[in-house]
Structure formats: C-alpha cells, structure tokens
MIKE-172765 format. One record per residue (C-alpha): residue in three letters; x, y, z. Coordinates in nm, 2 decimals, decimal comma. Layout:
<torlums>
TORLUM|ALA|X|Y|Z
...
</torlums>
This chain:
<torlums>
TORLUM|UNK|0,83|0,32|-0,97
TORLUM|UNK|0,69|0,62|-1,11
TORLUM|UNK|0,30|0,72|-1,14
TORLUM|UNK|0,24|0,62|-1,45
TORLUM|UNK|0,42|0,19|-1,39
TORLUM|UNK|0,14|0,17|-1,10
TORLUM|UNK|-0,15|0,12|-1,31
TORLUM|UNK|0,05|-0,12|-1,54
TORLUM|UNK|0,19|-0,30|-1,22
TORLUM|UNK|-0,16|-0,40|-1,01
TORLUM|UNK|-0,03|-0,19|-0,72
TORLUM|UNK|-0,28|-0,05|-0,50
TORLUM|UNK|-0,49|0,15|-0,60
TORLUM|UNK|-0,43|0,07|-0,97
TORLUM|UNK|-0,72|0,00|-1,23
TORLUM|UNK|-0,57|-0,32|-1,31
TORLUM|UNK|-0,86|-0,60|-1,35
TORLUM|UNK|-0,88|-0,80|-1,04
TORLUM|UNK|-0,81|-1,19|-1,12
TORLUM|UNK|-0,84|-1,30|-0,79
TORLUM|UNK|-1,15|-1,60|-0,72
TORLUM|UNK|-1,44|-1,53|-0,61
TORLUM|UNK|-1,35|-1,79|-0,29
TORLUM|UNK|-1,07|-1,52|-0,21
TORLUM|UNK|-1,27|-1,21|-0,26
TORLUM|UNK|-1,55|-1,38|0,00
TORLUM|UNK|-1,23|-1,45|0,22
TORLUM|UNK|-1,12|-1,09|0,18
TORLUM|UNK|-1,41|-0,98|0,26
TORLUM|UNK|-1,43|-1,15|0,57
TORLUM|UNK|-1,08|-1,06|0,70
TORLUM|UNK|-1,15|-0,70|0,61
TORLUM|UNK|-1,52|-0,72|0,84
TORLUM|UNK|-1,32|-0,88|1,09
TORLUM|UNK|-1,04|-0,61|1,12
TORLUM|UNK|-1,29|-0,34|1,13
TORLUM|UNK|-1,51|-0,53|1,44
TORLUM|UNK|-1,17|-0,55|1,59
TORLUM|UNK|-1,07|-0,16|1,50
TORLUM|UNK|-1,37|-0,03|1,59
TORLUM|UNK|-1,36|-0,24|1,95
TORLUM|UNK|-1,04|-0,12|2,01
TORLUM|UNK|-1,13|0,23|1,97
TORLUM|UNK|-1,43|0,21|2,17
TORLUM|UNK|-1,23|0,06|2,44
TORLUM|UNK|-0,98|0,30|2,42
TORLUM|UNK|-1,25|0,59|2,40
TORLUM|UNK|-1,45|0,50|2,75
TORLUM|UNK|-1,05|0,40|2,91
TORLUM|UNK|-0,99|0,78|2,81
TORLUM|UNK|-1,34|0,88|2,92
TORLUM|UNK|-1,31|0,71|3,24
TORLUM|UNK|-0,96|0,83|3,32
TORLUM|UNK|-1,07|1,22|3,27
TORLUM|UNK|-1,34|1,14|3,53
TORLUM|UNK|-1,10|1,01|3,76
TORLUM|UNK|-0,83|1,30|3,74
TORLUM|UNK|-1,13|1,55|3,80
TORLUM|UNK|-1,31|1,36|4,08
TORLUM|UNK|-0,98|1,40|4,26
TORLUM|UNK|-0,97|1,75|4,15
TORLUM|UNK|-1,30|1,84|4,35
TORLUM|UNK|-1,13|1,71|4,68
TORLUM|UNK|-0,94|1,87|4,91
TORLUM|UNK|-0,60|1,73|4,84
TORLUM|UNK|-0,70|1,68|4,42
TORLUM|UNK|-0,53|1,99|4,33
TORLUM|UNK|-0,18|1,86|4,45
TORLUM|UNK|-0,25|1,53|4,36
TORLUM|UNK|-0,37|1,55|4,01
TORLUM|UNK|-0,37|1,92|3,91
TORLUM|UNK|-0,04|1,98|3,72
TORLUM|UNK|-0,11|1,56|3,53
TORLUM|UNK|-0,41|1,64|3,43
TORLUM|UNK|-0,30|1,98|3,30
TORLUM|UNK|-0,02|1,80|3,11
TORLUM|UNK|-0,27|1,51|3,00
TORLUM|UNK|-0,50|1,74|2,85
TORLUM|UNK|-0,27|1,99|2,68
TORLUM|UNK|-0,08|1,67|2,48
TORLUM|UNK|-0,40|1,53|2,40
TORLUM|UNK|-0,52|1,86|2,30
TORLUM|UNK|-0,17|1,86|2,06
TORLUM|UNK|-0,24|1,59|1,91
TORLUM|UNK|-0,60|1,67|1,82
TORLUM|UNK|-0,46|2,00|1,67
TORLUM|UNK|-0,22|1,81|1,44
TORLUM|UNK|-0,51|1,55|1,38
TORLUM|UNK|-0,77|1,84|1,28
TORLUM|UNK|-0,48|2,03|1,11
TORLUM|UNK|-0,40|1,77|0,89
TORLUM|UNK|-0,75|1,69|0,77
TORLUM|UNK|-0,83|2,06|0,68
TORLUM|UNK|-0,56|2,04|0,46
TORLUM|UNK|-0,62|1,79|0,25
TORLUM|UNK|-0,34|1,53|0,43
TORLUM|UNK|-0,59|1,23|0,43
TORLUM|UNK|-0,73|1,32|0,08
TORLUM|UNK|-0,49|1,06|-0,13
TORLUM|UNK|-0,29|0,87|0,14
TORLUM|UNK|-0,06|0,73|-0,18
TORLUM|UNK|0,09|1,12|-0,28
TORLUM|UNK|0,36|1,18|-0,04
TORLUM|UNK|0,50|0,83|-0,06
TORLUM|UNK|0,53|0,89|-0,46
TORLUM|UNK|0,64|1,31|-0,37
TORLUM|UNK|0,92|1,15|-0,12
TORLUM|UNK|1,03|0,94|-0,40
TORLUM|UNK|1,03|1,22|-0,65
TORLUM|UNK|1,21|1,45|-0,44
TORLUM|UNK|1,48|1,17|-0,33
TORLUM|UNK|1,49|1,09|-0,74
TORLUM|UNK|1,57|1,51|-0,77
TORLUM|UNK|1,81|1,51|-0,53
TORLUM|UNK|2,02|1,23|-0,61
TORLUM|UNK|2,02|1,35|-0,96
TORLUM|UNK|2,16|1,67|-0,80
TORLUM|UNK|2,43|1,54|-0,59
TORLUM|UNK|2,56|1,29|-0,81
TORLUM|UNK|2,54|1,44|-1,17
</torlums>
C-alpha cells in the first residue's frame, strides 16, 4: 500500500469520513479514557517504584558497608537508565515522534527498492 491508497482505504490516519454510530464513538471514547487512567497509573506507579528504588540504593550508599553493597548496581542502574534517556531525548530532537506512520511507509519503500533491485 503506497501513500497515496491510504486515504482511499480508511486506514489510520486517513481523511476518510467516519461512518461509525454515534453509540460506538461514545464507546470509543470511553475505552480510549479508560486506557489513558490505566497508562497514566501505570506510569505513576512505575515513576515513585523508580523513585523509591534510587532512595534505597543511596540510603545504603551513606552506610558503612553501602559502597560494597550497592555502589557498582547503582552505578550500572543509573548509567542504563541514563542510556535510555539519551536515546529517548535523542529521538525527540530529531523529529522521530513527529509522524509515527513515516518509517513504516519508508521501510516499505526501501524493501519495494530493493526487491526491485535483486530481482529485476
């Protein structure tokens, strides 16, 4: 499927005319509410579990034995968390969450290119 059948085929993202009811766009709307209490939970959870962890690893850093215990973990913890926050932050500056539908259709393009290459 190339850029230009998406519009014509109601894919997402497309201007096609919705024709669903309006029953199913009130129970769309409530599944999507529902999945964003639930996503925003998790992430809170997941944010003061993280939070509370980092507290941990340094309260046993300030005793006498913390530094064997916990030092080189929490050295590792934080350097693949910092990673990852790198990438995340890297990605945004560049423009990576911008149109989240372009490299699916550039994958496809290239894989079109390529098989025109090897098999023509």
């Amino acid at each position: 499927m190339t850029h230009a059948n998406t519009a014509a085929s109601g894919a997402p993202g497309s201007h096609a005319p919705d024709r669903r009811t309006p029953e199913k766009r009130a129970e769309d709307k409530r599944v999507l509410s529902w999945m964003l209490w639930i996503f925003g939970f998790v992430i809170v959870a997941g944010a003061l579990a993280f939070g509370w962890k980092i507290y941990e690893f340094t309260y046993d850093l300030v005793n006498e034995d913390g530094l064997r215990f916990a030092g080189s973990h929490l050295l590792t913890y934080c350097l693949v968390a910092g990673g990852f926050f790198m990438l995340l932050l890297f990605s945004f500056l560049r423009g990576h969450f911008a149109d989240i539908e372009k490299p699916k259709y550039e994958l496809l393009d290239t894989e079109k290119a390529h098989d025109l290459r090897e098999f023509a």
